[in-house]
N, C-alpha and C positions, 0 to 999 in steps of 0.2 A: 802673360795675362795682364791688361791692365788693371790698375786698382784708383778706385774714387777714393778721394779723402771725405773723409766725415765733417762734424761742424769744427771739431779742433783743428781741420787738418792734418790731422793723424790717417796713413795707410794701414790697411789690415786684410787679410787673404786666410780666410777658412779652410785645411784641407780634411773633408769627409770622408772618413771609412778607408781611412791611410791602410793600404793593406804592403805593400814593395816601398823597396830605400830609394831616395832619390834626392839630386842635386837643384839648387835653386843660388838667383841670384837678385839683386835689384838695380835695377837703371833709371834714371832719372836725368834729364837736360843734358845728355849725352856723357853722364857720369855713372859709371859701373862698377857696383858696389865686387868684392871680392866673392869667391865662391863658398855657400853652405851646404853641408850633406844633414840629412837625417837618414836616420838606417833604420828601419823598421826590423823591432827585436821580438822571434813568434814568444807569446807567452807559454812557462809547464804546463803540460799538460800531461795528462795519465794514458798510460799506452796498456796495461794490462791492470787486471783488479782480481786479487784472491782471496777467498776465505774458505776456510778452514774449520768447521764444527765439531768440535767433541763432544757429545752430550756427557752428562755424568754416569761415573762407573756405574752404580746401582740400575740403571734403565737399562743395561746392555746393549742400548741401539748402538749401531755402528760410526764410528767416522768418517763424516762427509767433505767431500772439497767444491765449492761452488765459482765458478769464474766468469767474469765478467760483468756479474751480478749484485749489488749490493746489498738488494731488498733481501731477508731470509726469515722462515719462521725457524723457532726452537726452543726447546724444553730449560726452564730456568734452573741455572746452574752450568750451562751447558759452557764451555770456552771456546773462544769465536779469535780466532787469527784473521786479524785482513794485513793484505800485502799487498804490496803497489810498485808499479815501475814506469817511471817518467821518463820523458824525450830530453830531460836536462838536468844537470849537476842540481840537487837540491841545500838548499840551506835550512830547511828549517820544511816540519810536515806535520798537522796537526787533526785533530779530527772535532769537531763542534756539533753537541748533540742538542738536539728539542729542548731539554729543559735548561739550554745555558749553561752547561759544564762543558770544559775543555780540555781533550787527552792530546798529549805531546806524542808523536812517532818516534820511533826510533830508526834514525835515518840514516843509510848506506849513501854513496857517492849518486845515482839516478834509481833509490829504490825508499822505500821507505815503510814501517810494519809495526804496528801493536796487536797485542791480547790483550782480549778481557775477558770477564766473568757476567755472564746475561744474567740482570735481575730485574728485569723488567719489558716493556714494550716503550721503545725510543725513535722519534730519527735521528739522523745524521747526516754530515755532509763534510768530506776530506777536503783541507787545504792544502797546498803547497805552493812554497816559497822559491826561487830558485836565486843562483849567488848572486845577482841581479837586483835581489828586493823583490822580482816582481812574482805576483800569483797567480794562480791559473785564475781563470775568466769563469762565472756562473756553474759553481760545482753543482753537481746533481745531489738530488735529497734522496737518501734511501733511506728504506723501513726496517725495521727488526722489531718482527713478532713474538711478543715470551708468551709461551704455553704451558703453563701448571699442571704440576702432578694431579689427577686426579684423586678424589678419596675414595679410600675401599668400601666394599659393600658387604654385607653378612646376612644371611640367611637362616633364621632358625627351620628347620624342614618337619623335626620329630622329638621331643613331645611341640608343637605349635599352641600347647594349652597349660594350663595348673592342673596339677597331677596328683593322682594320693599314691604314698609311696609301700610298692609292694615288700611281700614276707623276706623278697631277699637283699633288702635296701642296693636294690643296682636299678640308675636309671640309664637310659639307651638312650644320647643325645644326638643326632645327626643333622649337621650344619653344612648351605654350601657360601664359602667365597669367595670373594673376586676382587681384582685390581690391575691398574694396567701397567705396572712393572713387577709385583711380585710383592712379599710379605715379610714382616718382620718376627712379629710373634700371633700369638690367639691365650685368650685368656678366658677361662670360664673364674668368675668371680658371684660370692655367693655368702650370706650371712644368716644367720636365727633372726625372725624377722618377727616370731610370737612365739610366747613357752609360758606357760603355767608355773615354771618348775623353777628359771631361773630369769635374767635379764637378759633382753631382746640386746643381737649386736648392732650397734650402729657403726660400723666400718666394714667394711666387704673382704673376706680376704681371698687370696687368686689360687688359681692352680694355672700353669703355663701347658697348653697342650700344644704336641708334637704335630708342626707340617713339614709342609714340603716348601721352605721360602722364596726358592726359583721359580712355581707357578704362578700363571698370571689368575688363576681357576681351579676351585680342587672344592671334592664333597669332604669334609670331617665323620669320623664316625667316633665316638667317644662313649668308652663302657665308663661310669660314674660308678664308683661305690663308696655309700656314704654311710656305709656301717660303721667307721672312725671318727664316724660325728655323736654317734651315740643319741640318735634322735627322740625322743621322748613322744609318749601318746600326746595328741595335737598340737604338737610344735609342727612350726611352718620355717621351712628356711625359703627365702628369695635369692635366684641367682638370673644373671646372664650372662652373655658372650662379646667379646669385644675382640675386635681385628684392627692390629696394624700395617699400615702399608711400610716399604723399605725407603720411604723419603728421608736421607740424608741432606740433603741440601734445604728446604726446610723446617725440616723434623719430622720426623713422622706420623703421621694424621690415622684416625682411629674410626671405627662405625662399630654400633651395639646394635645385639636385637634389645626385643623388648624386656621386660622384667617380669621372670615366670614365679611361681610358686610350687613345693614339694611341702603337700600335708600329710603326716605320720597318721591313720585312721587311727578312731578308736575302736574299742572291742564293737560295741552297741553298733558303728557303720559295718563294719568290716560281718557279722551279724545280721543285718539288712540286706547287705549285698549278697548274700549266700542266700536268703530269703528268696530277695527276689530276680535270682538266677534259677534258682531250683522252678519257681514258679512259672516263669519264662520258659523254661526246661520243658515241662507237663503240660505248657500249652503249645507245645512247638508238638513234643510226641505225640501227643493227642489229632492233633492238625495230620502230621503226617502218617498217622496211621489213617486216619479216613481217607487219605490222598492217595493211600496204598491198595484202599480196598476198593474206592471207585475208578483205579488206573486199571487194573483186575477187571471187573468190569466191563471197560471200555475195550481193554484185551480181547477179551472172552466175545463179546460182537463183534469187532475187526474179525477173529479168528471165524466165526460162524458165515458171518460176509462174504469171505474169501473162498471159503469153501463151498459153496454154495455158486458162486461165483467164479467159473472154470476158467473166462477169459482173461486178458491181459489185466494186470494193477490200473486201476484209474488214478489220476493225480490225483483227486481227491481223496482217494483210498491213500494211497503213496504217502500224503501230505499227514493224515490223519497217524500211519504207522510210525511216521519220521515224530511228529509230536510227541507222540507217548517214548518210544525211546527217550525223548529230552528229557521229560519229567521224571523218565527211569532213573537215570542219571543224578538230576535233579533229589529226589528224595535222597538216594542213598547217601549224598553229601552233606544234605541235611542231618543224615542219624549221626553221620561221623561229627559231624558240628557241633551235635549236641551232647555228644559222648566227651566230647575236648571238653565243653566246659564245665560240666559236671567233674569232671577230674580235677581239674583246674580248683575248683572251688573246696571241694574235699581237701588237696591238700596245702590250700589254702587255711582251711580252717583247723586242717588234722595241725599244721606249724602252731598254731595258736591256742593249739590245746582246747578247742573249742566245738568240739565232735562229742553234744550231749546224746543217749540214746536214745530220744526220739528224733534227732537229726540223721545218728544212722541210718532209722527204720525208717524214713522218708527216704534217703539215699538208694534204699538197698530195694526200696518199691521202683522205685525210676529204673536201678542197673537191671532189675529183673525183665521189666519192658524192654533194655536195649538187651539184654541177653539172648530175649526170644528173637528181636530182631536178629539179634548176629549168631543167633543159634546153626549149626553145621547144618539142620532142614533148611532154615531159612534163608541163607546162605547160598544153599543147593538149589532153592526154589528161583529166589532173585537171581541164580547164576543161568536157570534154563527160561527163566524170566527175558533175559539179556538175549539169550540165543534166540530165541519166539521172535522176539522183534526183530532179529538179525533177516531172521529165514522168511518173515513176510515180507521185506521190501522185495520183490521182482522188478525184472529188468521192463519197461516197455517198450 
């Protein structure tokens, strides 16, 4: 190759994108310089790339091993093994993350491997050195996505309101939770929040109820009896529910429902409400006895229709017999309805000692109405009642 001199008279010969070793020499006015080699040395490079995911014990997910790969999402806390193996003896292997910090490997003869502990969302990008000095060329940037614990969720399902608390201080509370590793604890927390009698608590204190901490999902059914609280007439206690999830790494994160109320009645409500059940009561019987007497009725023409009528059931016939069955149905559930609550409220009141004798003699007019209903005639009557309608549907 010949070569021009520049303005000093100085030679120079550029060689681009040296890739092979090779021998050169220089000659000049028929003098020839001695022979030079350069040997083209490949720079380390990475021949295999491992990693290794643990997540943390409490999440149960499994261990994974990913190759080749560097980019990886995963749950923080999780411990991530990368491991490496070079085309050359290394001296030295380090790893250089996004925000400027640098982890040292711990280096085998062409291998090279750190842990660490994920807390966060970083890149990265591995060096290596080999006994040369020299490093590899343009490392790759890989990703590592951290994914958080989720926080759990609570449900209050039943009571979903403020409640006044019945003759046998037991409330039925039924919650559902969730999370997506599992739970730590459940606490129902709850103080005197108003009393006449003495001073309101301002600190909450807990009761720990019993799950199940390996579901990710589970309904709570919790019997409360708060007879040990010794509730007084219109004292109000406030409570609610709080759920932890099992984040250890961390800590574990919490969700509340809302904040209910439990008012102890007084005589004068608990008084009222028997008032006006019993009155609900007499217009419910009342209603459904006129429903009884024009269902009868409506029977009694169906029945004469029919008879009168030799040929096949018409749908609209059909339609009309299939109705009143429903409402048969219908009322009797009704009577039984309103027998529940009357009972209910008697001894309701009978606890309370509050069964004056013209409360009786109200009571004992209602039972005598549902008596006749549920009298062994009447009984008999609604039993051939039932069959009538049975025996008018025909086939067409």
């Amino acid at each position: 190759k010949k070569l021009k001199a520049d303005s000093l008279e100085h030679y120079s010969y550029e060689v681009l994108s040296l890739k092979s070793s090779f021998e050169y020499f220089v000659r000049a006015d028929g003098i020839k310089s001695e022979t030079f080699k350069i040997t083209v040395v490949n720079r380390p490079m990475i021949n295999s790339l491992e990693l290794t995911i643990i997540p943390p014990a409490y999440t149960s997910l499994p261990t994974r091993i990913q190759k080749d790969n560097g980019t990886l999402d995963a749950i923080v806390g999780s411990i991530i093994k990368i491991k490496i193996i070079t085309n050359r003896e290394l001296s030295n292997a380090l790893i250089e993350f996004s925000d400027s910090t640098k982890k040292s490997m711990r280096v085998g003869f062409n291998s090279a491997s750190l842990e660490l502990t994920l807390r966060k969302s970083i890149d990265y990008k591995i060096i290596i050195i080999d006994r040369k000095n020299i490093h590899n060329s343009d490392p790759i940037t890989y990703s590592i996505n951290a994914e958080f614990d989720s926080h759990p969720s609570i449900e209050m399902i039943s009571p979903n309101e403020n409640i006044k608390l019945s003759q046998q201080n037991i409330v039925q509370l039924t919650s559902k939770i969730k999370d997506d590793f599992g739970f730590s604890k459940l606490n129902l927390n709850y103080r005197l929040s108003f009393s006449k009698y003495r001073g309101a608590e301002e600190v909450f204190k807990t009761i720990n109820l019993l799950i199940n901490k390996s579901l990710k999902e589970e309904d709570i059914y919790y019997t409360w009896n708060t007879e040990p609280l010794v509730l007084l007439e219109g004292e109000i206690v406030s409570y609610y529910l709080e759920i932890f999830d099992n984040d250890i790494v961390g800590g574990p994160k919490s969700a509340r429902t809302q904040i209910f109320t439990i008012t102890v009645p007084s005589m004068e409500e608990i008084l009222n409400t028997a008032d006006n059940t019993q009155q609900k009561a007499e217009e419910e019987l009342s209603k459904t006895f006129n429903e009884v007497e024009k269902l009868n009725q409506e029977l009694l023409k169906i029945s004469n229709d029919l008879k009168q009528n030799k040929n096949d059931i018409s749908w609209q016939e059909k339609e009309k017999v299939e109705k009143a069955s429903e409402k048969f149905k219908e009322l009797t559930q009704k009577i039984e309805d309103v027998n529940n609550k009357l009972s209910e409220i008697k001894n309701n009141l009978s606890e309370n000692k509050l069964l004056s004798k013209e409360t009786v003699e109200k009571y004992n007019e209602l039972q005598q109405l549902l008596d006749q209903f549920s009298s062994d005639e009447m009984k008999e009557a609604m039993k051939k009642l039932g069959e009538a309608l049975k025996s008018m549907v025909r086939n067409n």
